[in-house]
N, C-alpha and C positions, 0 to 999 in steps of 0.2 A: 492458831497461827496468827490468826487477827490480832490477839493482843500483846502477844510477842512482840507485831510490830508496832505494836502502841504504845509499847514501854522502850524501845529502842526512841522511837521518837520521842517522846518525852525525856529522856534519857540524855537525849545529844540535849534536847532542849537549854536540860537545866542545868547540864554541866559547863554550855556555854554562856549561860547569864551568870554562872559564877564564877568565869573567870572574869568576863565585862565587869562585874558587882564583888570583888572579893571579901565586902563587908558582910552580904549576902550567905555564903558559905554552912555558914551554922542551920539556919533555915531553910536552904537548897538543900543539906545533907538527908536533913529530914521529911523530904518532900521526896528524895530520892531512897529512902529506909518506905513510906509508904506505898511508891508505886510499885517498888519490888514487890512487895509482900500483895500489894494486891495483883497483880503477875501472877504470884504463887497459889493465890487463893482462885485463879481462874483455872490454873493447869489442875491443882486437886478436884475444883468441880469436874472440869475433862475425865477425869479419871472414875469419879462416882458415878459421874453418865456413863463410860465405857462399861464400868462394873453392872450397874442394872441391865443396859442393855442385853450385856451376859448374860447375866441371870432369868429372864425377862427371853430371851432366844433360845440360849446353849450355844448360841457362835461369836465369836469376836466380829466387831465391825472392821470391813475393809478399810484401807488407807485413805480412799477418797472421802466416806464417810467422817472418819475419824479428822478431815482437817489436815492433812499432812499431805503438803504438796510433794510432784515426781521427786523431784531433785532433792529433798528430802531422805526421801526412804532408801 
């Protein structure tokens, strides 16, 4: 959940200095192709830690555990 909203923020960040900097653009897009992806590469770890946990118990972790606030679920 944390870094969901870390990429939200960064997100708004850089899409606001490229409208301020529209020369910018090219190398904002690219700044915004790698936080995605490192975003994604953080929910895949979420997921190999939920899987061993599995594995490792025989139960799935609750929602509190898992990061996923009320209003979420």
């Amino acid at each position: 959940v944390a870094l969901d909203d870390f990429y939200d923020s960064i997100f708004r960040t850089l899409v606001t200095y490229m409208v301020e900097n529209p020369r910018t653009i090219g190398q904002v897009a690219h700044l915004l192709f790698v936080a995605k992806n490192l975003e994604r590469i953080g929910d895949h770890a979420t997921n190999v830690a939920e899987m061993v946990y599995f594995a490792a118990t025989g139960t799935q972790m609750v929602d509190r555990e898992r990061g996923i606030k009320k209003e979420q679920a």
